[in-house]
C-alpha positions as CSV (number, residue, x, y, z in Angstrom):
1,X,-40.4,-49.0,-36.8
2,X,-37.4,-47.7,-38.2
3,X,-37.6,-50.5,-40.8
4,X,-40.3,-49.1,-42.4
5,X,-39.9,-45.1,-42.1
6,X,-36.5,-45.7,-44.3
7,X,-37.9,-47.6,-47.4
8,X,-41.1,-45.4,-47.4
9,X,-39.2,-42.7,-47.5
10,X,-37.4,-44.1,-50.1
11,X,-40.0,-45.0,-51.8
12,X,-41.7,-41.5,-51.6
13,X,-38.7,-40.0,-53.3
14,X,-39.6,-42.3,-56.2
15,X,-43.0,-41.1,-56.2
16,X,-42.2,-37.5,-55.9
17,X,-40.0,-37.2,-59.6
18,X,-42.0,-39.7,-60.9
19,X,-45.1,-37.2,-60.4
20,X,-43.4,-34.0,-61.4
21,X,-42.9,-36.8,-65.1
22,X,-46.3,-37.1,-64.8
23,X,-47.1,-33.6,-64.5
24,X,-45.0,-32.1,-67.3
25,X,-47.2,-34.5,-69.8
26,X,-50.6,-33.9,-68.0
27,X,-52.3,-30.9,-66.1
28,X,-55.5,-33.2,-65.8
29,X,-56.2,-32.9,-62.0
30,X,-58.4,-36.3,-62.0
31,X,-55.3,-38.3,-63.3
32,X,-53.1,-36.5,-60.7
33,X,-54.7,-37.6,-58.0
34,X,-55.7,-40.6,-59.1
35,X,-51.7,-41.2,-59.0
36,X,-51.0,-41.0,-55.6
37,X,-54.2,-43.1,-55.1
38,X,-52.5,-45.9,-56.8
39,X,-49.8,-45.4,-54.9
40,X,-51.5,-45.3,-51.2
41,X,-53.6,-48.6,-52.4
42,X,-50.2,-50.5,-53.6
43,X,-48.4,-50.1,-50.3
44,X,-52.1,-50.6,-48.6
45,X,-51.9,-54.1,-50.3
46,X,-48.5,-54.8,-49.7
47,X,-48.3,-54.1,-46.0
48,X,-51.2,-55.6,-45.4
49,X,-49.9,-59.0,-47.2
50,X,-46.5,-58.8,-45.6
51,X,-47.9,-58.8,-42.3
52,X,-50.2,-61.2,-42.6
53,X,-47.3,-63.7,-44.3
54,X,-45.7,-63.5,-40.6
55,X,-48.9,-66.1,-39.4
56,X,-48.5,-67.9,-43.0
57,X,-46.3,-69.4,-45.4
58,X,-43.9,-66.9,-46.2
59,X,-44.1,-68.8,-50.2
60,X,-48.0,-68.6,-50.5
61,X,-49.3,-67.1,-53.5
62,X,-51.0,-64.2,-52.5
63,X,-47.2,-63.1,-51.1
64,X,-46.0,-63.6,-54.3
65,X,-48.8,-61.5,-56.2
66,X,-47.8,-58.6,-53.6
67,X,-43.7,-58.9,-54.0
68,X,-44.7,-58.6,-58.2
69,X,-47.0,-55.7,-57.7
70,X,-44.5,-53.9,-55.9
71,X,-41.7,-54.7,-58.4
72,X,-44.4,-53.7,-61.3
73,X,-45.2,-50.5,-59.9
74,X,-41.8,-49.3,-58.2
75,X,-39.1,-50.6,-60.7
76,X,-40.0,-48.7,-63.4
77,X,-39.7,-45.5,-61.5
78,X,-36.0,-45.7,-60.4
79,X,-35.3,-45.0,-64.1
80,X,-37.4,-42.2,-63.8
81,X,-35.7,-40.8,-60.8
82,X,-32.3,-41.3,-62.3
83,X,-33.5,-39.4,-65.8
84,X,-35.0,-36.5,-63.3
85,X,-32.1,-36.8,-60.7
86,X,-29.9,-36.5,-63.5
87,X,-31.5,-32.9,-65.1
88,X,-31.9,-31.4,-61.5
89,X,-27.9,-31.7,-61.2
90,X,-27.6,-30.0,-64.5
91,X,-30.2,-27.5,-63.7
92,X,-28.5,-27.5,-59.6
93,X,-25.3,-25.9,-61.7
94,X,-27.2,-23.9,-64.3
95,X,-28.8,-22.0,-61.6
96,X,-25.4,-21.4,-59.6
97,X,-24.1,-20.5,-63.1
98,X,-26.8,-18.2,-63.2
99,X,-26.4,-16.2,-59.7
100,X,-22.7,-15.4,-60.4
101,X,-23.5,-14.2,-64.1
102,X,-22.7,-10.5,-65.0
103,X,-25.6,-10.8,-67.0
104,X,-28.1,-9.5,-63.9
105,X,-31.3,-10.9,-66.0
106,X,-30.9,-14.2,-65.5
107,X,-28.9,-13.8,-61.5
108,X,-32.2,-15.1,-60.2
109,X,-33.3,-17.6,-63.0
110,X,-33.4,-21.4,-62.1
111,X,-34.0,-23.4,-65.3
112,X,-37.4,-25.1,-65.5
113,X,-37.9,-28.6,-65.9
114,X,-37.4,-29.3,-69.7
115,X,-41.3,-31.7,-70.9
116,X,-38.8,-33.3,-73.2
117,X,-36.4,-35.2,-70.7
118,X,-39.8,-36.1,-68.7
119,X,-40.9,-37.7,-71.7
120,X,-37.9,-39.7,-72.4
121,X,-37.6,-40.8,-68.3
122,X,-41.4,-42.1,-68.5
123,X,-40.4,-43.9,-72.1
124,X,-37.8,-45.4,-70.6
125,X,-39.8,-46.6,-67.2
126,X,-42.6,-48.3,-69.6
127,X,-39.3,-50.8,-71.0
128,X,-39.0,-52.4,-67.3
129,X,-43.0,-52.1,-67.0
130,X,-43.7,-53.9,-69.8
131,X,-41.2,-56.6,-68.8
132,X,-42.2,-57.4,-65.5
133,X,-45.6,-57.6,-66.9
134,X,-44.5,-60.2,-69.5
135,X,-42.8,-61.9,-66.7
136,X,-45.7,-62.2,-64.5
137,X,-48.4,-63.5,-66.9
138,X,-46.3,-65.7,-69.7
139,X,-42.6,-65.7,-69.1
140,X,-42.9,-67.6,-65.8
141,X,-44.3,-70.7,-67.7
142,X,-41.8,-69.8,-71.3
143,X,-40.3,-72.7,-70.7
144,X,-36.6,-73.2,-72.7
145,X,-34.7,-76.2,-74.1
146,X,-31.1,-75.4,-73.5
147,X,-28.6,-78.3,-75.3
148,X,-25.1,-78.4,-74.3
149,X,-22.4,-80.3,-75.7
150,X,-19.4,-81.3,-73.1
151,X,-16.5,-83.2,-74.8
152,X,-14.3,-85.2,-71.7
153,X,-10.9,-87.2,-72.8
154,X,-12.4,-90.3,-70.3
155,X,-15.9,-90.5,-71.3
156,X,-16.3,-94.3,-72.3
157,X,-16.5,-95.0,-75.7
158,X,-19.8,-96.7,-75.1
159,X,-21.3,-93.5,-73.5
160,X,-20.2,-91.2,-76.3
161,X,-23.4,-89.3,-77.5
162,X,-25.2,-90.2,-74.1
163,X,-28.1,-87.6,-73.8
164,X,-29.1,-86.4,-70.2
165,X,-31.9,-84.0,-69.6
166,X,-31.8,-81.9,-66.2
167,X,-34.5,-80.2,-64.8
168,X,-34.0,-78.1,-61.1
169,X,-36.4,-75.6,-58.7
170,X,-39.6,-77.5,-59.9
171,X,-41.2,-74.8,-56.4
172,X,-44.7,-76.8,-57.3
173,X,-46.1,-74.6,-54.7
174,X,-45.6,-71.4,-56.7
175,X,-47.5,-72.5,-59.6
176,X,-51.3,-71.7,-60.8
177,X,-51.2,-73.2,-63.9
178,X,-51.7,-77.1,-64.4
179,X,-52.1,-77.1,-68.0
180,X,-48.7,-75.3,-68.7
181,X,-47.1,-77.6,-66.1
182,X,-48.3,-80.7,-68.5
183,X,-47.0,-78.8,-71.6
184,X,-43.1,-78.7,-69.8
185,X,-43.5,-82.3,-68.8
186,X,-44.5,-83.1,-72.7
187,X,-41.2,-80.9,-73.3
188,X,-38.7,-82.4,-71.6
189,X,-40.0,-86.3,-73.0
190,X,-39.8,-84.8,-76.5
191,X,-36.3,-84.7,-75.7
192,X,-36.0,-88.4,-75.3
193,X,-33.0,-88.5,-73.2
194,X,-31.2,-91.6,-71.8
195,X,-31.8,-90.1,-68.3
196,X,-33.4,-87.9,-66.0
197,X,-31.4,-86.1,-63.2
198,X,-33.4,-83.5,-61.4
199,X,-31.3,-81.3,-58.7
200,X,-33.7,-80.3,-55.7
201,X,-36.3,-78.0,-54.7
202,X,-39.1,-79.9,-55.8
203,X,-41.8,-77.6,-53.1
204,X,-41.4,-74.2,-51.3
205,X,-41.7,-76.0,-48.0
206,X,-44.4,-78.7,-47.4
207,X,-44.5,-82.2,-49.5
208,X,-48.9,-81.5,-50.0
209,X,-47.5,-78.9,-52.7
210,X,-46.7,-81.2,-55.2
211,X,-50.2,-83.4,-54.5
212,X,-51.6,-81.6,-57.7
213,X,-48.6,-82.5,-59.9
214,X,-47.4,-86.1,-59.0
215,X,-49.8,-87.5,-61.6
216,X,-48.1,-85.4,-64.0
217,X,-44.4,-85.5,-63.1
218,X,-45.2,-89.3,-63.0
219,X,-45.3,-89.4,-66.3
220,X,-41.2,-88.1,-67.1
221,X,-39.8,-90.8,-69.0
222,X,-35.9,-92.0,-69.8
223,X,-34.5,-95.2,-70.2
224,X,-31.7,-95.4,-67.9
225,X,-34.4,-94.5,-65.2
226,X,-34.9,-91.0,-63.7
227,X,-32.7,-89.7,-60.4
228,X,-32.8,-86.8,-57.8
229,X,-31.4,-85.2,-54.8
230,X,-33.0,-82.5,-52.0
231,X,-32.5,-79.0,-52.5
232,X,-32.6,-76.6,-49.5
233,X,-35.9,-75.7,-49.6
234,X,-36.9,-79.7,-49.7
235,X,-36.2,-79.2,-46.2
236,X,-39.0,-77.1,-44.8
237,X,-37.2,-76.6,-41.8
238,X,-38.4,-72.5,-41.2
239,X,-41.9,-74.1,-41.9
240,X,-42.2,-76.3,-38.6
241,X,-41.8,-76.0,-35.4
242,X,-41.7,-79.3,-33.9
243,X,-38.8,-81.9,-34.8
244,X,-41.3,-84.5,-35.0
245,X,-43.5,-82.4,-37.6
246,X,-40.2,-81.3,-39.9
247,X,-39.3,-85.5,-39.9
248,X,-43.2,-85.9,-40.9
249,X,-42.7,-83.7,-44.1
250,X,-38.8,-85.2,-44.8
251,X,-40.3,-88.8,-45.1
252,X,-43.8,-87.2,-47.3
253,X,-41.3,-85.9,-49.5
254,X,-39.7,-89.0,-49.9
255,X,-42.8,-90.8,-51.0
256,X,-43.6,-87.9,-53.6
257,X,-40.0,-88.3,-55.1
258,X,-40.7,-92.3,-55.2
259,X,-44.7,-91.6,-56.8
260,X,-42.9,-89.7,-59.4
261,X,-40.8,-92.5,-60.4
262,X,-37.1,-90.3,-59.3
263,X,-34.9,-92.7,-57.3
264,X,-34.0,-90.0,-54.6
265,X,-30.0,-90.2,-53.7
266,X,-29.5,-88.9,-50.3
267,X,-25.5,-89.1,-50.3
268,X,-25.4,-92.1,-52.1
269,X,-24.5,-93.5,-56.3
270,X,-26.4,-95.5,-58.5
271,X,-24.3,-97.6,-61.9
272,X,-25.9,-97.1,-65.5
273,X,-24.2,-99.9,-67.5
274,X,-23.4,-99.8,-71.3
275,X,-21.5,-103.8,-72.2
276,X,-18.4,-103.2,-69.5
277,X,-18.7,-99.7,-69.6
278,X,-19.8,-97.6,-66.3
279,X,-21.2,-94.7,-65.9
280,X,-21.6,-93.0,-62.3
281,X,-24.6,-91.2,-60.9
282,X,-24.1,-89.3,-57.3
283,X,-26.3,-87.5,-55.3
284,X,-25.7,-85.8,-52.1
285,X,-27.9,-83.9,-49.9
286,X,-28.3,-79.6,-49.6
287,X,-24.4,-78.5,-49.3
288,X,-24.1,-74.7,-50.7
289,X,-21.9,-71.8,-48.8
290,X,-25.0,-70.3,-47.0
291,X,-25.4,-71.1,-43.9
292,X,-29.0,-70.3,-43.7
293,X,-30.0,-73.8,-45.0
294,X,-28.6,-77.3,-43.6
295,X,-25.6,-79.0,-45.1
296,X,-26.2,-82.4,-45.1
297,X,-24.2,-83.5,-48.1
298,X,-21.1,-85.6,-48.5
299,X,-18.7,-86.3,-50.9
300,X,-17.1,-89.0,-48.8
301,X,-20.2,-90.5,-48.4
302,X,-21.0,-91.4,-52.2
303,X,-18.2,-91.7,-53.1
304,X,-16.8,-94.8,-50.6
305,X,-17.0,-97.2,-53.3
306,X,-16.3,-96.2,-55.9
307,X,-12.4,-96.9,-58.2
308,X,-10.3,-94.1,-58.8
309,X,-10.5,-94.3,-62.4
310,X,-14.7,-94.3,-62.6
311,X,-16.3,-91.4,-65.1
312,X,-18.8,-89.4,-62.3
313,X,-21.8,-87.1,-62.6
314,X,-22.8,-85.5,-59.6
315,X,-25.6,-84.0,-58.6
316,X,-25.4,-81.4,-55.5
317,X,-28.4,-78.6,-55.7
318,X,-26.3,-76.0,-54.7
319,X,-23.4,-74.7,-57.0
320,X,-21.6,-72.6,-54.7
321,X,-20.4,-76.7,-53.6
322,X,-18.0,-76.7,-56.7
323,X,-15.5,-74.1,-55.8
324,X,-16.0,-73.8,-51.7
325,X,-12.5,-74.1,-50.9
326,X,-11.2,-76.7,-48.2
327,X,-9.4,-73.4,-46.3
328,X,-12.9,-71.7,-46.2
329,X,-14.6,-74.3,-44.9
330,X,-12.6,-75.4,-42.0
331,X,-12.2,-71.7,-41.2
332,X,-15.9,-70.7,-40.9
333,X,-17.4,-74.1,-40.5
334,X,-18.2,-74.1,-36.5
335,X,-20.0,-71.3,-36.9
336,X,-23.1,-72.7,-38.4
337,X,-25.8,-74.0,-36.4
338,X,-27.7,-75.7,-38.7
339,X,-27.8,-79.4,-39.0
340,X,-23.9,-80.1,-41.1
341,X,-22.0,-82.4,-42.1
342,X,-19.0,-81.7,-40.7
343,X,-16.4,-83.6,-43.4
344,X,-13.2,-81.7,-44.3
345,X,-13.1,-83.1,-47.6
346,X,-16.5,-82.0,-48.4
347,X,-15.4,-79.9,-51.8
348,X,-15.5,-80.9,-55.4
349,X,-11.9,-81.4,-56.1
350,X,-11.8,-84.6,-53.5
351,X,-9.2,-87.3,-54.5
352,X,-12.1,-89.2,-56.6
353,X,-12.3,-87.2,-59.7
354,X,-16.0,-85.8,-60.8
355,X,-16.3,-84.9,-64.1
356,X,-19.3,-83.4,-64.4
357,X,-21.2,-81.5,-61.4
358,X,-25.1,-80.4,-62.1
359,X,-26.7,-78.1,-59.6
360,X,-29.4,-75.4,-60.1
361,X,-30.6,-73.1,-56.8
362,X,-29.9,-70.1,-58.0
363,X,-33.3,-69.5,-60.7
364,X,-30.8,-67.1,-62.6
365,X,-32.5,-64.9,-60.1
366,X,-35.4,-65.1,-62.5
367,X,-34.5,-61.3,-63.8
368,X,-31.7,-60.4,-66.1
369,X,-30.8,-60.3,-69.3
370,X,-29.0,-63.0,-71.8
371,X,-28.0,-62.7,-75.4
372,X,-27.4,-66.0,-76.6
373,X,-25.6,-65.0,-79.9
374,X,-23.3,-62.7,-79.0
375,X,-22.1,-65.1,-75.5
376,X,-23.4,-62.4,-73.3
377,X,-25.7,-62.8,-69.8
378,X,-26.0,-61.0,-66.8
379,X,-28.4,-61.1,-63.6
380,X,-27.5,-59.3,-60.2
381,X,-27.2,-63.1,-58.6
382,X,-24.0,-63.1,-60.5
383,X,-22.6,-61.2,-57.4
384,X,-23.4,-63.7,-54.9
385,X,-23.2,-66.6,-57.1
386,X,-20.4,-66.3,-59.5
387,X,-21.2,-69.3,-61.3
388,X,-24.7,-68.7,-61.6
389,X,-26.3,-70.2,-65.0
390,X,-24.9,-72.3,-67.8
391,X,-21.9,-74.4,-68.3
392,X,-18.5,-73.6,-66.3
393,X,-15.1,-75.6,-66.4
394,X,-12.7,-75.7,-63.8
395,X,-9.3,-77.5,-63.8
396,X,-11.0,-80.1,-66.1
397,X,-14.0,-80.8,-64.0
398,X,-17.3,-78.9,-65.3
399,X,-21.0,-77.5,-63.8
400,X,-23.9,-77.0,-65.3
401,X,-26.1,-74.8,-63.3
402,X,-29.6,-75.0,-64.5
403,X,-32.0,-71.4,-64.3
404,X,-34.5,-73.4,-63.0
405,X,-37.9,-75.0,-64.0
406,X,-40.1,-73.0,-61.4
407,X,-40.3,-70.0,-60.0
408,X,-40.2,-68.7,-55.7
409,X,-41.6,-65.6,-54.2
410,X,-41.8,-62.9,-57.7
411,X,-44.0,-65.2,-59.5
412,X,-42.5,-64.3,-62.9
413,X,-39.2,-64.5,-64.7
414,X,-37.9,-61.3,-66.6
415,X,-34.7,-62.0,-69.4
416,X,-34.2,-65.6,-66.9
417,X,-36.8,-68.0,-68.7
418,X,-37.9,-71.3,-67.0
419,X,-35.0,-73.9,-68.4
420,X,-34.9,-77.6,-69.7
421,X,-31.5,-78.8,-70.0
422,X,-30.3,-81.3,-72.4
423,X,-27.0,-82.2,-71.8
424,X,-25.0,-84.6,-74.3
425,X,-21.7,-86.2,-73.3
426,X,-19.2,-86.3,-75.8
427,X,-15.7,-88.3,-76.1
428,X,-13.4,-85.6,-77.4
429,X,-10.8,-87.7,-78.9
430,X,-14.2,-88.8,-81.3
431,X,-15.1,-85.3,-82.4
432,X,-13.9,-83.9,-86.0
C-alpha cells in the first residue's frame, strides 16, 4: 500500500502549486474545479490500466496510452513546482525578514504570491506540454537518416566507401500506424546500402507482433544480403510461463526473421567477399550488463574461425557489451540467474580484434535533447548507459549505438527521434 500513498502524495504536491498557478490567472470557479477533475480522472485511468496490465501484456497499447498521459499531464508541472517552490523560499525569508523588522508595520506581513512568477512557471510548463504532445502523435514515427563516416587504417582497399545501413528496436508491437511503417521501410531502401544489419528487438515479447509488418519489412533490400541478431526483448521470457511455450515463441521468431529475408546470427559470422578481399559480419546473442535479461552471447563462439588479421563488424544488441570489463564480469557473474553464457573472455577487447561494434537497446531513452551543430546531446539514459547514442571510439575499436527505429512503453519520442543509420566505411590512409 505504501507504494502508492508515497507517489500520490507526491503527486498531490504537484497539483497543489500547480493550482495556486492556476488560481493567480483565473478566479473562474467552473475552471477550478474542473482542474482537479482532470486530475482525479487521470489517476482514475492510470490505476485502473496499471492494474489491469498485471493479467496482460505489460507492452500492450492501452499501457502505453496510460504511461504518456501521465507524463503529459504530470511533467509539465514539476517546472511549475520548482518556479513556485522557488518564490515560497524567497517569500519563507521575506516574511522572517519581516517579523524581526523595526519597522512594526510590516512585523506581521508575509509577501503574497507575485501573478507574474505564476505566469512565467505555467509558460514554462506549456514547453514540456507541447513536447510530449509532439512526441506522442508525430515524433514517434519522425523517422531520421543519421550518415556517419568511420575511417579504419585496415579496412580493405576493396571495401573503401562500403555503405551499411543499421536499423535496431523495430518493438512492432508498439506500433498503430502501418502506413508510416511503409514510409521508414521506403527510407532506409532510398539509402541503397551494400548491406542491412539490424541489432535486435524486433517485438515487445511475442513473434504474432510483427504478423502485420513481415510483408513490409520483406521488402528491405541490399546487395550483400540483409543480417540480424536477438535483442533482449526477442526473448519473451517474462511473457510465458511454461519452458515449452517460451521455446514455441524462440523458434516463431526465427521464422519471422527468415520471412523477412534477415539471415539471423545466433553467435555465429557470415563472409561478404569483394575479389580476395573479406569482410566479417558477427552476430551474437542478448549480452548487455543487466542481469534482468539472459546473456546468451559469445565472442568465442563467432569468432572460432576466424584469422587474426580479418577486418570484423559485430553486431551485439546491447552496448553496455563493449566496455564490460573482464574484472567485472568474473566478479559479479555467478550472481545472475538467468540463462548465461558463462565465457571469461566474453568482452569486446578479446584477442581477435573488432573494429567496428553496432548495438542499439537503449532508444536514446526516447526523451532528451540533441543539437547536432553545436556536437551537443543529452538524455537521462546517459547515466545508466554511458555510451548511449551515436558513434564512440575506444582504443581503436568503435560503436555505433543506434536510437532506435521503434518505440516501448511511452509511445512517443521527445528530442530522441526514431533513427536510420547509414554507416560508410572508410580507408583512412585514402582520405585527403
Amino acid at each position: 500500500m505504501l507504494r502508492f500513498i508515497i507517489p500520490f502524495i507526491l503527486l498531490f504536491l504537484l497539483e497543489f502549486y500547480a493550482f495556486f498557478a492556476l488560481k493567480t490567472v483565473t478566479k473562474n470557479k467552473f475552471v477550478l474545479i474542473a482542474y482537479w477533475v482532470a486530475f482525479v480522472v487521470v489517476l482514475g485511468i492510470v490505476y485502473y490500466q496499471f492494474n489491469l496490465v498485471q493479467k496482460q501484456s505489460r507492452f500492450n497499447l492501452n499501457t502505453g496510452y496510460a504511461i504518456a498521459l501521465m507524463l503529459t499531464y504530470f511533467v509539465p508541472k514539476i517546472f511549475v513546482f520548482l518556479v513556485l517552490f522557488g518564490e515560497d523560499v524567497f517569500r519563507f525569508f521575506a516574511t522572517l525578514a519581516n517579523y524581526f523588522s523595526l519597522d512594526t508595520s510590516v512585523k506581521d506581513a508575509i509577501p503574497s504570491r507575485r501573478a507574474f512568477v505564476s505566469k512565467i512557471a505555467l509558460g514554462l510548463a506549456a514547453i514540456p506540454f507541447a513536447g510530449f504532445l509532439y512526441g506522442v502523435f508525430k515524433g514517434k514515427y519522425d523517422f531520421r537518416v543519421i550518415t556517419q563516416h568511420i575511417e579504419f587504417d585496415d579496412l580493405p582497399d576493396e571495401f573503401d566507401g562500403y555503405r551499411i545501413t543499421q536499423i535496431s528496436d523495430v518493438h512492432s508491437g508498439s506500433f498503430d500506424n502501418i502506413d508510416k511503417i511503409e514510409y521508414a521501410i521506403n527510407l532506409i531502401n532510398e539509402q541503397e546500402s551494400d548491406v542491412i544489419l539490424f541489432t535486435g528487438d524486433m517485438v515487445n515479447a511475442k513473434a504474432e507482433e510483427m504478423d502485420p509488418y513481415v510483408k513490409i519489412f520483406s521488402k528491405l533490400k541490399a546487395k550483400d544480403g540483409k543480417f540480424s541478431v536477438l535483442g533482449n526483448h526477442d526473448y519473451g521470457y517474462y511473457a510465458y510461463d511454461s519452458v515449452a511455450d517460451f521455446d514455441s515463441n524462440h523458434k516463431k521468431i526465427e521464422a519471422v526473421h527468415k520471412a523477412i529475408g534477415f539471415d539471423l546470427l545466433q553467435n555465429e559470422n557470415r563472409t561478404i567477399s569483394r575479389a580476395e578481399a573479406k569482410l566479417n559480419i558477427l552476430g551474437v546473442e542478448n549480452w548487455g550488463a543487466s542481469r534482468h535479461f539472459p546473456k546468451r552471447g559469445s565472442l568465442e563462439k563467432v569468432t572460432e574461425n576466424l584469422p587474426n588479421n580479418a577486418f570484423n563488424i559485430l553486431m551485439s544488441h546491447d552496448p553496455s557489451h563493449f566496455d564490460y570489463k573482464e574484472k567485472e564480469f568474473n566478479s559479479k557473474r555467478d550472481r545472475f540467474k538467468l540463462d548465461t553464457v558463462k565465457d571469461e573472455t566474453n568482452i569486446i577487447d578479446f584477442h581477435k580484434k573488432i573494429q567496428l561494434t553496432l548495438a542499439g537497446h537503449t532508444h536514446g531513452m526516447q526523451f532528451g535533447i540533441e543539437i547536432p551543430f553545436l556536437n551537443f546531446k543529452w538524455s537521462p539514459v546517459k547515466y545508466r548507459y554511458p555510451k548511449w547514442a551515436g558513434l564512440y571510439e575506444e582504443a581503436g575499436k568503435y560503436l555505433y549505438v543506434n536510437r532506435g527505429f521503434g518505440f516501448l512503453a511511452f509511445p512517443g519520442r521527445v528530442g530522441i527521434w526514431p533513427e536510420i543509420t547509414v554507416l560508410e566505411l572508410k580507408k583512412r590512409n585514402k582520405l585527403a
